[in-house]
N, C-alpha and C positions, 0 to 999 in steps of 0.2 A: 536136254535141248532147251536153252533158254529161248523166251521170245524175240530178243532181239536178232537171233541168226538160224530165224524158220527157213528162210527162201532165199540165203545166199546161199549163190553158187548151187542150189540145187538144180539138176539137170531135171527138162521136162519136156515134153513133146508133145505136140497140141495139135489132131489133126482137126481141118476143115477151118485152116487156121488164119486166112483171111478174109475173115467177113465175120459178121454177128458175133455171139457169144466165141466163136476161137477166137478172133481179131482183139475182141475186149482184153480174152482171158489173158494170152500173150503178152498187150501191152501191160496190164496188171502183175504180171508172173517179173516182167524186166524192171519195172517200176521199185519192186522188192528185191533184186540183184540178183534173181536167177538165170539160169542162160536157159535160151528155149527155141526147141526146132519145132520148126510148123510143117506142115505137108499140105499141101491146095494142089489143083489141078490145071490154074492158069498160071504159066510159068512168069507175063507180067504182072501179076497180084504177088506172087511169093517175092519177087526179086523190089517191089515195090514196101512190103513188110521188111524184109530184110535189112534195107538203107535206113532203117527207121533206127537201129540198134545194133552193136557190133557185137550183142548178145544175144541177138537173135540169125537162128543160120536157117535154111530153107530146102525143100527139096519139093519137086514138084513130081507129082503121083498119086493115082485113086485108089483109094483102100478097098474099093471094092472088085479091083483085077488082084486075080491072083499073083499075075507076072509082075505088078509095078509092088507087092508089099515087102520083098525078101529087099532090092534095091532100097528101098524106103529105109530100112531097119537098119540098112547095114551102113548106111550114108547117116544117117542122124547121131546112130549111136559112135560111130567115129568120131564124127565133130563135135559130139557133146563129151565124149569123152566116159561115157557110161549114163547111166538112167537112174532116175530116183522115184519119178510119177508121170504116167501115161492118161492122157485125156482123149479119151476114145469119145471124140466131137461129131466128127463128118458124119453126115445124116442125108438120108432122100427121102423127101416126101411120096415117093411112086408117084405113079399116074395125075398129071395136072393138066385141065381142071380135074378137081378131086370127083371121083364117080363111084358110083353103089359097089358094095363088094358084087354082086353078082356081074356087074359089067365091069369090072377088073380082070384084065388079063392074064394068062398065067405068065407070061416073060415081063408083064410091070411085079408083080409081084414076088417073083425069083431076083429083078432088078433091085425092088427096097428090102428083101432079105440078106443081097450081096452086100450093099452098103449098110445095113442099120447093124447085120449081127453077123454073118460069116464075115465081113474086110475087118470087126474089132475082134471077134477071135482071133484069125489070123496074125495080124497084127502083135496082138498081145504076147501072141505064143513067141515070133520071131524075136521079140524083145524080151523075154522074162527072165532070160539069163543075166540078163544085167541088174533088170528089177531085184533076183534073189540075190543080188550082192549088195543093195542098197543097203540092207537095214545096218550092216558096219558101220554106214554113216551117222547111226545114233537115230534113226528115226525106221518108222514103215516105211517102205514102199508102198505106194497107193495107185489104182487103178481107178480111174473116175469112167465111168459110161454113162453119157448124155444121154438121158432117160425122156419121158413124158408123161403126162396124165395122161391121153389116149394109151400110157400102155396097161391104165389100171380103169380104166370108164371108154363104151363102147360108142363113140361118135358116127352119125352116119355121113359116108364119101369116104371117110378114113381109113378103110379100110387095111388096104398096105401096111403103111407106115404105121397104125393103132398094133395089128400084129406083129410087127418085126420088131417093134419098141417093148413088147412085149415079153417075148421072147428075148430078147436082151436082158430085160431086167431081171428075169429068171435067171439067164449065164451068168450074170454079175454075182448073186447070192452064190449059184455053183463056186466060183470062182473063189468067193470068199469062203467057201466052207473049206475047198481042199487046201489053201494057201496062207491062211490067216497063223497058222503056226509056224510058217517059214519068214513071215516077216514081209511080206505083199500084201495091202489091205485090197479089197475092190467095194465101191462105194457105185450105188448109182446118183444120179442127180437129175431130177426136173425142173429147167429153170422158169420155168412159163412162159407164158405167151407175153414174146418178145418183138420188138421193132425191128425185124430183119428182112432182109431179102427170100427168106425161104418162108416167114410166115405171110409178106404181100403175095406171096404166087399162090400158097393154097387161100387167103382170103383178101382178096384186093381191094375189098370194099369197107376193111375194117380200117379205122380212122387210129392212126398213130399214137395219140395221144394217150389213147385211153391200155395201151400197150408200155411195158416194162421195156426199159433202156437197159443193150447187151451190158450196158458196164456194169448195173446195179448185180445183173443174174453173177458175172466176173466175181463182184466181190464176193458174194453170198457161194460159190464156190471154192474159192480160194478158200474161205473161212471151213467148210468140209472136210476140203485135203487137208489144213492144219490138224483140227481136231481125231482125223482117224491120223495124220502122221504118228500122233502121241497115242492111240489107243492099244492099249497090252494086246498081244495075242491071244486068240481064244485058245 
């Protein structure tokens, strides 16, 4: 796989895919001539992403209902035509303002477990048939899950979202242990603390500036998914 045709025409799916780090990654993913379905839950923001690119196709649906992810999988991977790397993006902070784990509820915290780690399980599973047929195309198939430092340092308020990111980045290793011989890599990634609309809600008093721009975390991903594209199977 030479460098100059990493990311044509690779199919890729980006959920939580208009705003912050999805919204960047996307535009970066088209930029390189890939084609790419995003999934968001406001059906103006997807349709809004869409017009942007005739590479870019959209479906609106939360990863974290069960009932909206079989739809999701089955509409994306039609229009993309098969899958090569899935970006398990969409993320919930839980409970906002952020509060002690003891004052966290059990239904916020069953809520940031739906989205942070059972909607990217799910998800992945409904897609993986495609993914085990990627590596034909001369590379791995890659699984990225938006990880964090809360899932490896205990912050306090963070509760939720510290656990469930957690807990993710353990199923990613799972994920890679049983799959890495079939030619599906799974990667996680922390992009840090970024100037997004989910990092103003849990800190609104943090000053932008001093805050990483989605597009920088974008590249610094994208750079990832190349390098395990090309990594041998264990």
């Amino acid at each position: 796989m030479s460098e100059t045709n990493v990311w044509k025409d690779r199919r890729v799916i980006v959920t939580g895919g208009t705003s912050g780090l999805g919204l960047a990654t996307a535009r970066a993913l088209v930029e390189r001539g890939a084609r790419v379905g995003i999934v968001a839950r406001t059906r103006e923001r997807v349709l809004a992403v869409e017009r942007e690119s005739d590479r870019i196709v959209g479906v609106v649906g939360d990863v974290a209902r069960k009932e909206d992810v079989h739809p999701i999988a089955v509409q994306l991977l039609g229009r993309l035509g098969g899958l090569d790397v899935l970006v398990n993006n969409a993320s919930s902070l839980g409970p906002v303002p952020l509060r002690s784990w003891a004052d966290t509820e059990c239904e916020d915290l069953e809520a940031a477990l739906a989205a942070n780690v059972i909607g990217p399980h799910r998800l992945t599973r409904a897609v993986l048939g495609a993914l085990l047929e990627a590596p034909s195309r001369g590379a791995n198939a890659v699984v990225v899950n938006v990880t964090s430092d809360a899932a490896v340092s205990a912050y306090a308020g963070w509760g939720a979202y510290s656990a469930s990111k957690a807990a993710l980045l353990h199923a990613t290793r799972i994920w890679d242990a049983e799959m890495a011989s079939r030619g599906v890599r799974f990667v996680s990634f922390d992009p840090g603390d970024m100037d997004t609309p989910m990092h103003a809600a849990a800190l609104p008093d943090a000053d932008p500036r001093t805050l990483k721009r989605p597009e920088q975390s974008a590249e610094e991903l994208l750079a990832v998914i190349e390098t395990t594209m090309r990594r041998g199977a264990s």
